[in-house]
N, CA and C atoms as a LAMMPS dump frame, in Angstrom:
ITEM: TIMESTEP
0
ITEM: NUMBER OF ATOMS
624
ITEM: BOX BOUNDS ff ff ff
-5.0000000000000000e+02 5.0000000000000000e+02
-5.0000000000000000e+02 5.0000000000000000e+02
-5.0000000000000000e+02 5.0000000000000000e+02
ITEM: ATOMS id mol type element x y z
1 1 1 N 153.143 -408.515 89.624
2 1 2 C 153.811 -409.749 89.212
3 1 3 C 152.803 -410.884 89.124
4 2 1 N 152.748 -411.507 87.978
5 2 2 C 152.067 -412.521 87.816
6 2 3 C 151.825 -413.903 88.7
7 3 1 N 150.909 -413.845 88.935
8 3 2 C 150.81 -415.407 90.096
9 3 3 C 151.673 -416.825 89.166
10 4 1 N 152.296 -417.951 89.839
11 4 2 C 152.491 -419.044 89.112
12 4 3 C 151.861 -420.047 89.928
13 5 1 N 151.789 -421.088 88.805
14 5 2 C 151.046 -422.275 89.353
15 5 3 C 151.905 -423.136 88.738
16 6 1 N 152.153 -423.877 89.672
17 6 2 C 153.086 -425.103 89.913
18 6 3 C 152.343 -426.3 89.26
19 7 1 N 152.874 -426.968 88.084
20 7 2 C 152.532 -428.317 87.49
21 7 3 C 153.115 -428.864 87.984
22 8 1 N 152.682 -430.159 88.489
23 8 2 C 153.607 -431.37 89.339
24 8 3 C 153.906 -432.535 88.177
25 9 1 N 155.432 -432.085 87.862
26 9 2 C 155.502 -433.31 86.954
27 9 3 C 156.245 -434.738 87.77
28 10 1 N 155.316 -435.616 87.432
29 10 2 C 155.901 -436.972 88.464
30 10 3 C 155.775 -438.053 87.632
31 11 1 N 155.761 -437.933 86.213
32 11 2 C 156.273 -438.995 85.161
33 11 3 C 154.453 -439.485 85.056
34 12 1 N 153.284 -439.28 85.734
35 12 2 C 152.078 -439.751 85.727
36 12 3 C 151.011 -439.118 85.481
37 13 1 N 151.282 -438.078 83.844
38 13 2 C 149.995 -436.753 83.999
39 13 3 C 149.801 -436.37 82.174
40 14 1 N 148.742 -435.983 82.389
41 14 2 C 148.894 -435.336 81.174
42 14 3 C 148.755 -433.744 80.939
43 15 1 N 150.735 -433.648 80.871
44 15 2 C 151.297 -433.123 81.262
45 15 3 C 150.886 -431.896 79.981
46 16 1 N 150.906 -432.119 78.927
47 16 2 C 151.214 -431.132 78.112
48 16 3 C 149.99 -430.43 77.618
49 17 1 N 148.228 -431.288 77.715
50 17 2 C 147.271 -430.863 77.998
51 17 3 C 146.881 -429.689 78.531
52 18 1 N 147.188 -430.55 79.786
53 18 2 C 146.973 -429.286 81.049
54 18 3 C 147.406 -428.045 80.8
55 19 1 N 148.911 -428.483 80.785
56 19 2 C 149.307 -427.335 80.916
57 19 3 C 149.041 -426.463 79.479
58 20 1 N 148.301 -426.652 78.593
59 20 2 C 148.096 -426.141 77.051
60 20 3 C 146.883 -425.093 78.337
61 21 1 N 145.984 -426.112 78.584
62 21 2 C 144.47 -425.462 78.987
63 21 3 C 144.846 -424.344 79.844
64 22 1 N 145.88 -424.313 81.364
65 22 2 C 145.985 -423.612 81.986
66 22 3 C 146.553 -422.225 81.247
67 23 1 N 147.489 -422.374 80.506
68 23 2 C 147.981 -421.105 79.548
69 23 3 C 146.746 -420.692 78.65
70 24 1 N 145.382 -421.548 78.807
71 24 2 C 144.216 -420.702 77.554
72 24 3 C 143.899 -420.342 78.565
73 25 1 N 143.911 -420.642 79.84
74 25 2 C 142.784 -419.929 81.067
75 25 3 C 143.891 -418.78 81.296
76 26 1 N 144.987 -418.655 81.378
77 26 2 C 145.196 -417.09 81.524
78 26 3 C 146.734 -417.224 82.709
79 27 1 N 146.867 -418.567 82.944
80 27 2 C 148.08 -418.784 84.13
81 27 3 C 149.287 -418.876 83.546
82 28 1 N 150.247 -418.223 84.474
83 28 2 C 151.774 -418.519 84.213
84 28 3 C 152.035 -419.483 84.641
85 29 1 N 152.121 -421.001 84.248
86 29 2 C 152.488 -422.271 84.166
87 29 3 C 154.258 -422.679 84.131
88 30 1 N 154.807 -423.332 85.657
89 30 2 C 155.973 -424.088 85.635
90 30 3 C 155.419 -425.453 85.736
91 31 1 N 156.115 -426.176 84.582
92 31 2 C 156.424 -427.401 84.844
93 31 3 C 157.323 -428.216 85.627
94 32 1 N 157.135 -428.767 86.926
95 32 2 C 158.472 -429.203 87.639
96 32 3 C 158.402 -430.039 88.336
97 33 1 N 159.438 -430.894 88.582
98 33 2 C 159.342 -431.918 89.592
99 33 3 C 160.628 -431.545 90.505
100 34 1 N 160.536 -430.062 90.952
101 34 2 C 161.673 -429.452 91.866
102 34 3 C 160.463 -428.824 93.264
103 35 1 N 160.655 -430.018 94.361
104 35 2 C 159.987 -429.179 95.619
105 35 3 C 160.273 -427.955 95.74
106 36 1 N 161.233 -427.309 95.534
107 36 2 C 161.61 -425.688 96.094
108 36 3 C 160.775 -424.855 95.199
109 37 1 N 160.688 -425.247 93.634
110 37 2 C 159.293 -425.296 92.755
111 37 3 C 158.105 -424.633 93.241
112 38 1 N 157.821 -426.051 93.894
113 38 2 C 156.313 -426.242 94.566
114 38 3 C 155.951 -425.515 95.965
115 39 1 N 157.562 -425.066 96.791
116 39 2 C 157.438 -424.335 97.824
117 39 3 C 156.711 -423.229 97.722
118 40 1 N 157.488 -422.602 96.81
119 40 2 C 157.349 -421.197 96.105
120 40 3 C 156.294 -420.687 95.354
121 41 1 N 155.246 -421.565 95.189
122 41 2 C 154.131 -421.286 94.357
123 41 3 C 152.993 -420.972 94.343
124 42 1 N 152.162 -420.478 93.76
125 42 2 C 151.376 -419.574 94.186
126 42 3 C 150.141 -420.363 94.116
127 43 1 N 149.884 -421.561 93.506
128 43 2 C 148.905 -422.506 93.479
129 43 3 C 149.7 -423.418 92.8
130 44 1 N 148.872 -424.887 92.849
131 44 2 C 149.79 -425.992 92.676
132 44 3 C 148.348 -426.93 92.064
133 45 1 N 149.181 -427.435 90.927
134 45 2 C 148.088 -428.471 90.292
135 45 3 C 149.031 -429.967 90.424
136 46 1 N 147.959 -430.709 90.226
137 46 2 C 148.675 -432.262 90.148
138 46 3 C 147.777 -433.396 89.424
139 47 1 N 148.111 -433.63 88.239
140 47 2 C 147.82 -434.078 87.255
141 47 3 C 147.82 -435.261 87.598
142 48 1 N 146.983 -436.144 86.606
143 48 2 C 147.036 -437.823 86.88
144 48 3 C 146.66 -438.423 85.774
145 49 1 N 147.391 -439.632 85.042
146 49 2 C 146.5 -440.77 84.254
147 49 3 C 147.472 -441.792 84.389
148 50 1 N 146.398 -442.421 84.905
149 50 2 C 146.67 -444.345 84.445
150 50 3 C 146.504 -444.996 85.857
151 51 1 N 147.034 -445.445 86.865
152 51 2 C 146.868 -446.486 87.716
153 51 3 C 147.233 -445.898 89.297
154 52 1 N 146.221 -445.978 90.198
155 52 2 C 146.826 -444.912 91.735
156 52 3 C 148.182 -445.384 91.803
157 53 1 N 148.206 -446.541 91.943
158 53 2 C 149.173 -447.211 92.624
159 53 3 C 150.748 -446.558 91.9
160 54 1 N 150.69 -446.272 90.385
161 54 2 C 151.787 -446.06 89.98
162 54 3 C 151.984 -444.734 90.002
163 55 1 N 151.026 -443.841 89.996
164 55 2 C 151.079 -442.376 90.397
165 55 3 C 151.334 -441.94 91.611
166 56 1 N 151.097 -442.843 92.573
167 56 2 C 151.419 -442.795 93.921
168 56 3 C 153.196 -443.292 94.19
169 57 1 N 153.685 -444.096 93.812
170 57 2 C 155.068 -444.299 93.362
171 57 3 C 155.861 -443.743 92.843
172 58 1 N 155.314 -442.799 92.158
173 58 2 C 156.188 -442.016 90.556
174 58 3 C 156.271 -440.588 92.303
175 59 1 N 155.194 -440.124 92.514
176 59 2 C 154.949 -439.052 93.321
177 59 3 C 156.024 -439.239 94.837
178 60 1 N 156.014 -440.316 95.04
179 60 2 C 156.557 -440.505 96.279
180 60 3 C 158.402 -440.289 95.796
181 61 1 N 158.903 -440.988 94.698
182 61 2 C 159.872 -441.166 94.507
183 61 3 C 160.734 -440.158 94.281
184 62 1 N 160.2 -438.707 93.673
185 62 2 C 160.397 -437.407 93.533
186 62 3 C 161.037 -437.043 95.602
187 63 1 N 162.407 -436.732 95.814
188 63 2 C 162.494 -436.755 96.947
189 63 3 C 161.858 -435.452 97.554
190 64 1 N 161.249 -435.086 98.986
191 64 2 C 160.643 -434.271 99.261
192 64 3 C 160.03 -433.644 98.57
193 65 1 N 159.034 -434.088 97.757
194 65 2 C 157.704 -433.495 96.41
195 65 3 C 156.264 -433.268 97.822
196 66 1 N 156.037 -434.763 98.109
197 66 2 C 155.105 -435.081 98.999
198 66 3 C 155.13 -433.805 100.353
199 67 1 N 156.184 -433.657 101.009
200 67 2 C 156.232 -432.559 101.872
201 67 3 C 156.401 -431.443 101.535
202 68 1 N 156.353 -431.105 100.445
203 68 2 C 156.438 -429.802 99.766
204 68 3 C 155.207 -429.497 99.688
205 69 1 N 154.405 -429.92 98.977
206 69 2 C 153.107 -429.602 98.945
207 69 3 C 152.259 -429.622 99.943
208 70 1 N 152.597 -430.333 101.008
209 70 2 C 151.481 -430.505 102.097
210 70 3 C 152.02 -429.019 102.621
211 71 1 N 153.135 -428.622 102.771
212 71 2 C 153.863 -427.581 103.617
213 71 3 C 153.13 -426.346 102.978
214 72 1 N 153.026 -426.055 101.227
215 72 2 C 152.433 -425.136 100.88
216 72 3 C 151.129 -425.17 100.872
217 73 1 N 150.557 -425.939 100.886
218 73 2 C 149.213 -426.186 101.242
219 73 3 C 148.638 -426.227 101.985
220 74 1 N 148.811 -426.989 103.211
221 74 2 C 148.424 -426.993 104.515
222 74 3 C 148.797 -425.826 105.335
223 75 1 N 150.076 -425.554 105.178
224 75 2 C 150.486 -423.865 106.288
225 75 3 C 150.642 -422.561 105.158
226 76 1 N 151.026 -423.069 104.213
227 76 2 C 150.851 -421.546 103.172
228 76 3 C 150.066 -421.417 102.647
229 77 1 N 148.052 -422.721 102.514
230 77 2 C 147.64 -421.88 102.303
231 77 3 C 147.433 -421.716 100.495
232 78 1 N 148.01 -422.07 100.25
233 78 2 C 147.753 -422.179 98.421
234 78 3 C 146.752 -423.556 97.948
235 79 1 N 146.154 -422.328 96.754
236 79 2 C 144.713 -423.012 96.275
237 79 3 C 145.51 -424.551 95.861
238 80 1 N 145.115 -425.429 95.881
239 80 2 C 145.136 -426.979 95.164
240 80 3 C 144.831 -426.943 94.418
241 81 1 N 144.387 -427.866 93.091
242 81 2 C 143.84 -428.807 91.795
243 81 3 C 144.228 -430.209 92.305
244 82 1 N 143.293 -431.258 92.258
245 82 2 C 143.773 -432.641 91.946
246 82 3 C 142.701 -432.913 90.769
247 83 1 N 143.869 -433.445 89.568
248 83 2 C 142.804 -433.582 88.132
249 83 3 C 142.553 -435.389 88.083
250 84 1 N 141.626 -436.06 87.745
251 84 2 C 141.816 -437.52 87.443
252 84 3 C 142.489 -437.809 88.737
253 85 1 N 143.104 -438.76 88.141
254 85 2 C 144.064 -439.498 89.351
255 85 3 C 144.583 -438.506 90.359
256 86 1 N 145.196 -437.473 90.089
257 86 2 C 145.75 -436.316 90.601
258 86 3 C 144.387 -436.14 92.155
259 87 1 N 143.479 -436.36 92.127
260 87 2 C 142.351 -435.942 92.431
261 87 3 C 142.381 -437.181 93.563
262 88 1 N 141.893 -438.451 93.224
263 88 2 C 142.102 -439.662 93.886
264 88 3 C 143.251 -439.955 94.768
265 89 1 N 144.831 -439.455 94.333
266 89 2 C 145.478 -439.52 95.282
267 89 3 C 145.158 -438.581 96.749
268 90 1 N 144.275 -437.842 96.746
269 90 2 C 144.107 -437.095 97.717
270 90 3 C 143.399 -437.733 99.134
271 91 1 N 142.937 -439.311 98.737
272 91 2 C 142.605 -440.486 99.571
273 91 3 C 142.978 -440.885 100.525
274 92 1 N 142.618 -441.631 101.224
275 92 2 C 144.017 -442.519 102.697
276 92 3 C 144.499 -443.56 101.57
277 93 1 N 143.858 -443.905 100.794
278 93 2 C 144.042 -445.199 100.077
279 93 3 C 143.154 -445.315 98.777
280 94 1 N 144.482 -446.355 97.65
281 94 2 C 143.741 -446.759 96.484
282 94 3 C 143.656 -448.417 96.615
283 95 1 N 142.313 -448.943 95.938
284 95 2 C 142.704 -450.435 96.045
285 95 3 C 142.577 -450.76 94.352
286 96 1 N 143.515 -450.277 94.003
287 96 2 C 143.998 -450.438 92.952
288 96 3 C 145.46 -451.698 92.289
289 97 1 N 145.163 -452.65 92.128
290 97 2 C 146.257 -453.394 92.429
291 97 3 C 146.96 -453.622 93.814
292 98 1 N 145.956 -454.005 94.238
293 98 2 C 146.315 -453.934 95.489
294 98 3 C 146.015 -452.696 96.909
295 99 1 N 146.456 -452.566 97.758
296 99 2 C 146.538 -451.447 98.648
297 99 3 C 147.492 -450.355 98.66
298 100 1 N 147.029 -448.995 98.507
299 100 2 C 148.267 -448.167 98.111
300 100 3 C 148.53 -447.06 99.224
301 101 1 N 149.155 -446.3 99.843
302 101 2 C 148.275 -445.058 100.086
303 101 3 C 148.645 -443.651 99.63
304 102 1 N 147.598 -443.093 99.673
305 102 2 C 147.362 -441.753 99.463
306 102 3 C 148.126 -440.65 100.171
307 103 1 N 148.056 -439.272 99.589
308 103 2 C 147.875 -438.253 100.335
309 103 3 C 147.456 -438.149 101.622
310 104 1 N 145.703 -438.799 101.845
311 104 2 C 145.197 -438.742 103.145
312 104 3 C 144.652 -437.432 103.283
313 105 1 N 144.667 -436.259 102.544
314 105 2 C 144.233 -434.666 102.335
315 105 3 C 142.418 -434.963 102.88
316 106 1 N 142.201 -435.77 101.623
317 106 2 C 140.33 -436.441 101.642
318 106 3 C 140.394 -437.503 102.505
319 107 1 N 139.669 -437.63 103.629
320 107 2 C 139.427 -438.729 103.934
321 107 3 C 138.512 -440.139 103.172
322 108 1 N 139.255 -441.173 102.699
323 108 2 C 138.016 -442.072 101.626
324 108 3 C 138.967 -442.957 101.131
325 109 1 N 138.507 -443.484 100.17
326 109 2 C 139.375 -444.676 99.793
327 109 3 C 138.692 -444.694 98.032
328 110 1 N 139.692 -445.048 97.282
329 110 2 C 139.765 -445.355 95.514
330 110 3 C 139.098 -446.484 95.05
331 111 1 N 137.769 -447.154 95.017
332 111 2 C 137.637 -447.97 94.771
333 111 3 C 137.343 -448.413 93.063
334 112 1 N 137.019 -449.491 92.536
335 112 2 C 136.481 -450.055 91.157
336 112 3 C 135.337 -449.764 91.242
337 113 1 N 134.779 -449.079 90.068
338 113 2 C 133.563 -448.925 89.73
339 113 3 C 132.535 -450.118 89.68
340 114 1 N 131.808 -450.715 90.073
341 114 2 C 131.046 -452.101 90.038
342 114 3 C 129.338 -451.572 89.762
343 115 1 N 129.336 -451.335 88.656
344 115 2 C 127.528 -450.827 88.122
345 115 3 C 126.834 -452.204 88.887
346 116 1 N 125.492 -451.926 89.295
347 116 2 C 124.852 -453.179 89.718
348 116 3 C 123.874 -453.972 88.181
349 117 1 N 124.521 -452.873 87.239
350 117 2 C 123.674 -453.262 86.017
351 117 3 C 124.799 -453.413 85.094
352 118 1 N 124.553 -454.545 84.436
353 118 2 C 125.511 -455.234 83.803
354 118 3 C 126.025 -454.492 82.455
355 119 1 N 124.589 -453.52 82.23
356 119 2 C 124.684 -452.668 80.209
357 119 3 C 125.443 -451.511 81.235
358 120 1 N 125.687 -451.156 82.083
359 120 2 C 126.514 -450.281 82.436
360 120 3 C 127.896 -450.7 82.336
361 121 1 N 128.721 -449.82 81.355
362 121 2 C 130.307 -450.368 80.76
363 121 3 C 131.091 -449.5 82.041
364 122 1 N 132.464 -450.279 82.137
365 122 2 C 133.823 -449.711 82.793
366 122 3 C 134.766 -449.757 82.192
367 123 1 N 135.374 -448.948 81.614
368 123 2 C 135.683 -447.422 82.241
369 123 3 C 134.355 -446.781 82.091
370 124 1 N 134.156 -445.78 82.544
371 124 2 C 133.05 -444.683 82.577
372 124 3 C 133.919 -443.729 81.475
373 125 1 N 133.75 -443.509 80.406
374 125 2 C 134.319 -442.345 79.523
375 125 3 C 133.482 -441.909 78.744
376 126 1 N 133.557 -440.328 78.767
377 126 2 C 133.027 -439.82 77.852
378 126 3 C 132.325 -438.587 78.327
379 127 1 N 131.263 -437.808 77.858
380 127 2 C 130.822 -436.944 78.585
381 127 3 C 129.934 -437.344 79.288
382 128 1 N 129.521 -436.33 80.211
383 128 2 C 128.614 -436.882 81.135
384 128 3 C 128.659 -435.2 82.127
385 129 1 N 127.044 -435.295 82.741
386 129 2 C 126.884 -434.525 83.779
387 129 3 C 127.952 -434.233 85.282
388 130 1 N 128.079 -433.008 85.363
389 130 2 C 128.482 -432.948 87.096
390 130 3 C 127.668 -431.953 87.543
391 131 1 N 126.988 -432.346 88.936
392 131 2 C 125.842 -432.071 89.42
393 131 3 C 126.362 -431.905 90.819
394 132 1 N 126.103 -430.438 90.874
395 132 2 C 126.384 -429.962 92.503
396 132 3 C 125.71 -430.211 93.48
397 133 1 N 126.146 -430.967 94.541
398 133 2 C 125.328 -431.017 95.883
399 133 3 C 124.768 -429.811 96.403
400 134 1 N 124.197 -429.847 97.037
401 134 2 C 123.158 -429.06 97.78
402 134 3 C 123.918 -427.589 98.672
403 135 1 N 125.264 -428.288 99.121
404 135 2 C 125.72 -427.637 100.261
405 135 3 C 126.748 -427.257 99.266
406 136 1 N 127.556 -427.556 97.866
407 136 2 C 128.745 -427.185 97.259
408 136 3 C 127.81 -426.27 96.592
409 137 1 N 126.641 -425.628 96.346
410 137 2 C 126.495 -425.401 94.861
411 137 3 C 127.311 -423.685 95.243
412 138 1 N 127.395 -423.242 96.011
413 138 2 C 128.251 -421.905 95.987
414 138 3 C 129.703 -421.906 95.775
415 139 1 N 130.412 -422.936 95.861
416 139 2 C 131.33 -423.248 95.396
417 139 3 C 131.996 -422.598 94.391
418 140 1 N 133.356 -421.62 94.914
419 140 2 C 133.989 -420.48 93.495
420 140 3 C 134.178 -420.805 92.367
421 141 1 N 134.397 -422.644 92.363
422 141 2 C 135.255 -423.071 91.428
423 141 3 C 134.446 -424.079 90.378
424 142 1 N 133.955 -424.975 91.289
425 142 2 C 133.295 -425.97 90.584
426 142 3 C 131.659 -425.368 90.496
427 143 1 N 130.671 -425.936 89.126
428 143 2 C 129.994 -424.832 88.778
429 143 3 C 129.303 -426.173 87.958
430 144 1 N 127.497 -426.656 87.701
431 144 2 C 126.745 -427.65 86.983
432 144 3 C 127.441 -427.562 85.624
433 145 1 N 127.38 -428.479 84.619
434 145 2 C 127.528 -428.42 83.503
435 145 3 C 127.837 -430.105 82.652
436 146 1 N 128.615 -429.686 82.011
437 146 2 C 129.219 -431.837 81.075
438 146 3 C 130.466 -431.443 81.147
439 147 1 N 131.394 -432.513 81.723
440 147 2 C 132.435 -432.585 81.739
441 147 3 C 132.97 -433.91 80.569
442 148 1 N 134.22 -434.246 80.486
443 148 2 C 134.625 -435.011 79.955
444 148 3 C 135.531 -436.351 81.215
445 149 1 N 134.828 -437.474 80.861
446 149 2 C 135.602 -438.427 82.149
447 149 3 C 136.049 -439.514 81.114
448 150 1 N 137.223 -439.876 81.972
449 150 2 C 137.547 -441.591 81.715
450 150 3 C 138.038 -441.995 82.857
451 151 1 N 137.591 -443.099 83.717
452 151 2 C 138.022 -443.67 84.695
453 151 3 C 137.475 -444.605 85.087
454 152 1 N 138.199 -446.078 85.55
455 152 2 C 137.386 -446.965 86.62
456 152 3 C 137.53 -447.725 87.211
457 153 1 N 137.672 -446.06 88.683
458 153 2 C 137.939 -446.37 89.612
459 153 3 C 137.265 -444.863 90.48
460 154 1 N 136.775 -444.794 91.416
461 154 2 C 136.007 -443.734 91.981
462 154 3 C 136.628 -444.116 93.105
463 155 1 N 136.287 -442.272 93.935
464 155 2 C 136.443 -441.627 94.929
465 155 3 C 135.24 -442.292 95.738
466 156 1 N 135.481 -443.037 97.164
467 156 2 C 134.539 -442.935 98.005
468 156 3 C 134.7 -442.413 99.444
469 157 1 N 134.697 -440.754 99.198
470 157 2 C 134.59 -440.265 100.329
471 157 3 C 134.41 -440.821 101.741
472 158 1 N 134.707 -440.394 102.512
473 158 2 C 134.355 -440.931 103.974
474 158 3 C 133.271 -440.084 104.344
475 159 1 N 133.45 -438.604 104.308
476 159 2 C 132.594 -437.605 104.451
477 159 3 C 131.446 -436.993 103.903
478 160 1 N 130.187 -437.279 103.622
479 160 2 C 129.613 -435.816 102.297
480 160 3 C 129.813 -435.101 102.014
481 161 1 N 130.148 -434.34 103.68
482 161 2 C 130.791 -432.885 103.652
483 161 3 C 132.087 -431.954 102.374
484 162 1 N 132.428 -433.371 102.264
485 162 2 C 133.931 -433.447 101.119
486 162 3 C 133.399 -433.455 99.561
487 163 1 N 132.518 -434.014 99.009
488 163 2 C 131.667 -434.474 97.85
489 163 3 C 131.112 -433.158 97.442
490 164 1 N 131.307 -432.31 96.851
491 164 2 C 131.232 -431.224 95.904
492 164 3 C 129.958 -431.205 94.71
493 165 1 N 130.424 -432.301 94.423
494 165 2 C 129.588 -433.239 92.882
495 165 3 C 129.9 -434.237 92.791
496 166 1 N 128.533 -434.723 91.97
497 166 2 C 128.445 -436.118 91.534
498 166 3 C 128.13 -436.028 90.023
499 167 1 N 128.647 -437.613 89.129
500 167 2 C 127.656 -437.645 88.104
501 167 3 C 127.136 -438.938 88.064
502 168 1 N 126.738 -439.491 87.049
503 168 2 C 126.127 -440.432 87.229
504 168 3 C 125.971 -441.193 86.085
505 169 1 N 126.784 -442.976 86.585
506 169 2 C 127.205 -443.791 85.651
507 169 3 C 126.799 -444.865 86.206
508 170 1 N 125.265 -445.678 86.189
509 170 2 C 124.389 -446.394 86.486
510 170 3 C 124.191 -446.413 88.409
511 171 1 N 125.264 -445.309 89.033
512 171 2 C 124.735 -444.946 90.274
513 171 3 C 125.861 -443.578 90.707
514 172 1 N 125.628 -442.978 91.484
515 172 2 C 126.582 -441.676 92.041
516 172 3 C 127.577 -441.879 92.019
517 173 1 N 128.875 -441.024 91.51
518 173 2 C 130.149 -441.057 91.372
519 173 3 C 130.326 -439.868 91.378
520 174 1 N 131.188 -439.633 92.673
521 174 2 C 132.195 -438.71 93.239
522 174 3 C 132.423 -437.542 91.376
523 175 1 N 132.081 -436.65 90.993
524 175 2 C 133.019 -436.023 89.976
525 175 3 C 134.022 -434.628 90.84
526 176 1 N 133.488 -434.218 91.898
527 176 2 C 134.871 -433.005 92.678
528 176 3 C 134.373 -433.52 94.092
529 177 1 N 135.606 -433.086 94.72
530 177 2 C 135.799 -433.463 95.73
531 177 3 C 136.29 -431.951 96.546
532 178 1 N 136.071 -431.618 97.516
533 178 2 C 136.264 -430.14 97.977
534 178 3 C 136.519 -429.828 99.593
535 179 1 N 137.639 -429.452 99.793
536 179 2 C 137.768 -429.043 101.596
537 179 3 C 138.744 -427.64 101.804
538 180 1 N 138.362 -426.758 102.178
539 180 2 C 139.319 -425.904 102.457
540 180 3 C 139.769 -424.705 101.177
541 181 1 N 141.543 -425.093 100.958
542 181 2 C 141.469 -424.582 99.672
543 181 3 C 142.37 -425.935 99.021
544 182 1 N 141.402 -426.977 99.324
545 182 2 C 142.201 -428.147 98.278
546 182 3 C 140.467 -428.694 97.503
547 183 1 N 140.982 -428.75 96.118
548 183 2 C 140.216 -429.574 94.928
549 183 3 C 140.386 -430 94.32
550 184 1 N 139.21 -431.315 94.621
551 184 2 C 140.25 -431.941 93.194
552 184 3 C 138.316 -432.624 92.377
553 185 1 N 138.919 -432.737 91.136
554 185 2 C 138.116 -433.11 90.126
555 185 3 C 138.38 -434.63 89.444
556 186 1 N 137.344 -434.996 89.351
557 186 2 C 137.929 -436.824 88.318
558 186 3 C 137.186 -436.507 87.226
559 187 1 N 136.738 -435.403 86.565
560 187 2 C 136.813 -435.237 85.106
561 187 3 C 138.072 -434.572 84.581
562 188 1 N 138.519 -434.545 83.366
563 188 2 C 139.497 -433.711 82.558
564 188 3 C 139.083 -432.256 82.017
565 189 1 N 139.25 -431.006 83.014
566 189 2 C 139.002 -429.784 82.333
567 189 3 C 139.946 -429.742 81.473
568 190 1 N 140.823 -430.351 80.562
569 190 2 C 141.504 -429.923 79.717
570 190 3 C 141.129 -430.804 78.696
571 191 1 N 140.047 -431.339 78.821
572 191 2 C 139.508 -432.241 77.294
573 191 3 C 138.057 -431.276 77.84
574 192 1 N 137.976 -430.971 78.577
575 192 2 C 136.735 -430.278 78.456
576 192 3 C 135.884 -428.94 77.658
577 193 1 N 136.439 -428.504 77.179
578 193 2 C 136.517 -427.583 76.347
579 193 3 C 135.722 -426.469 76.998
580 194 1 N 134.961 -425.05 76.809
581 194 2 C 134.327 -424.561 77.411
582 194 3 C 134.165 -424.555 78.914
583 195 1 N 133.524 -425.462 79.171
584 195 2 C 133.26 -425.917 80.402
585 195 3 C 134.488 -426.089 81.406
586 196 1 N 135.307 -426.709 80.963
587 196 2 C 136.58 -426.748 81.68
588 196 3 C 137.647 -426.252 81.753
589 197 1 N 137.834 -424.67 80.457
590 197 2 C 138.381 -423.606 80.576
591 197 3 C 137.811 -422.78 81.7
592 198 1 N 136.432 -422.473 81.397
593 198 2 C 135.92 -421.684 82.605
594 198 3 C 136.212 -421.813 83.988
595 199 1 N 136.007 -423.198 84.045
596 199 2 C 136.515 -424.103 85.599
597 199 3 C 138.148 -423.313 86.175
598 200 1 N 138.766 -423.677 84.365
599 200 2 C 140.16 -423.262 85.233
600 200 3 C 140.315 -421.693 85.82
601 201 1 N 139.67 -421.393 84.984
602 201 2 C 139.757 -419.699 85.129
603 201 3 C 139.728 -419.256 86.383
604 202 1 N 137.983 -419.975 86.944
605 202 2 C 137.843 -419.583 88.349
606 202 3 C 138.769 -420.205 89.715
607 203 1 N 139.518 -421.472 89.244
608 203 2 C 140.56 -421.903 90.145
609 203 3 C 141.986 -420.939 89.939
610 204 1 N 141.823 -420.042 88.974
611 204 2 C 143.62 -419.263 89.183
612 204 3 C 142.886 -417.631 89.386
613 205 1 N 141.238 -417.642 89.837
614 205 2 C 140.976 -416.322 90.289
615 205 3 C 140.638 -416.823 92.219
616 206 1 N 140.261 -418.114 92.84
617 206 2 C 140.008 -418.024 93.685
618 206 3 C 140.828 -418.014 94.643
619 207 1 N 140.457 -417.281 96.049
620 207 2 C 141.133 -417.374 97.307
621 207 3 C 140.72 -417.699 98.334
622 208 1 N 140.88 -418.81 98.533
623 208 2 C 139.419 -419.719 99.258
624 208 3 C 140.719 -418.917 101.09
């Protein structure tokens, strides 16, 4: 019987992307915003675009979504994805319009990108390198290559230990983030073409 992977629909994703890419990587894909869904699943992705604060709202408002996933995740044990934003909520906190909070999964906080060089533009979009740390490069899932980003607003870990990869947009920026069997990425493997099919592939073959 085929594994499923749980799309978290919470009104804040790009929803139909993803889930295009995950069906080229080879997964049986539900779309749902039903916890019993997400209980039941055999890995769980969680998509993101546009603002923490409102993805964090849209997510919370879904009743028991938030404890669903920690429950399959944390005690059952099923692989994660956090994509973009999806990825960032995994924080104590966004300061995104304010103070928001997170998941709390990553220990760190969402901050604005602030280049110390002015020809450095925000958002950060477009392609760009992700470059494995030292201690991730064995990593099942995440793997060197060009991803596709738009964002600006970065992951600032609390830990290194957590920091997977970086790329680099006039100084280091968080691109995966990694603990256990939770990951999350702030590029788009589903604008990624190649590169971010492969990615998915190895996230619906691993068993961390």
């Amino acid at each position: 019987m085929a594994e499923v992977v749980a799309l978290v629909d919470y009104g804040a994703g790009n929803l139909h992307s993803v889930h295009n890419a995950l069906r080229a990587a080879g997964a049986e894909v539900t779309v749902t915003a039903d916890p019993y869904v997400v209980r039941a699943a055999d890995r769980i992705v969680l998509p993101g675009v546009g603002s923490f604060k409102a993805c964090a709202e849209g997510l919370r408002a879904i009743p028991h979504m938030v404890e669903a996933m920690q429950e399959r995740v944390h005690i059952g044990g099923a692989p994660f994805l956090g994509i973009c934003v999806g990825m960032q909520l995994l924080a104590d906190k966004g300061l995104e319009h304010g103070v928001t909070p997170g998941l709390g999964w990553i220990a760190g906080e969402v901050r604005l990108i602030q280049p110390s060089d002015p020809a450095i533009k925000v958002p950060h979009m477009g392609w760009n390198d992700v470059a494995m740390l030292p201690h991730a490069r064995n990593h099942p899932v995440i793997a060197e290559g060009e991803a596709y980003f738009l964002h600006s607003y970065h992951f600032a870990a609390a830990d290194p230990r957590h920091i997977a990869a970086l790329t680099d947009h006039g100084e280091g920026l968080v691109a995966a983030v990694a603990r256990d069997n939770i990951l999350g990425v702030q590029f788009h493997p589903e604008k990624s073409q190649a590169y971010g099919l492969a990615m998915l592939r190895r996230f619906l073959e691993w068993r961390p």
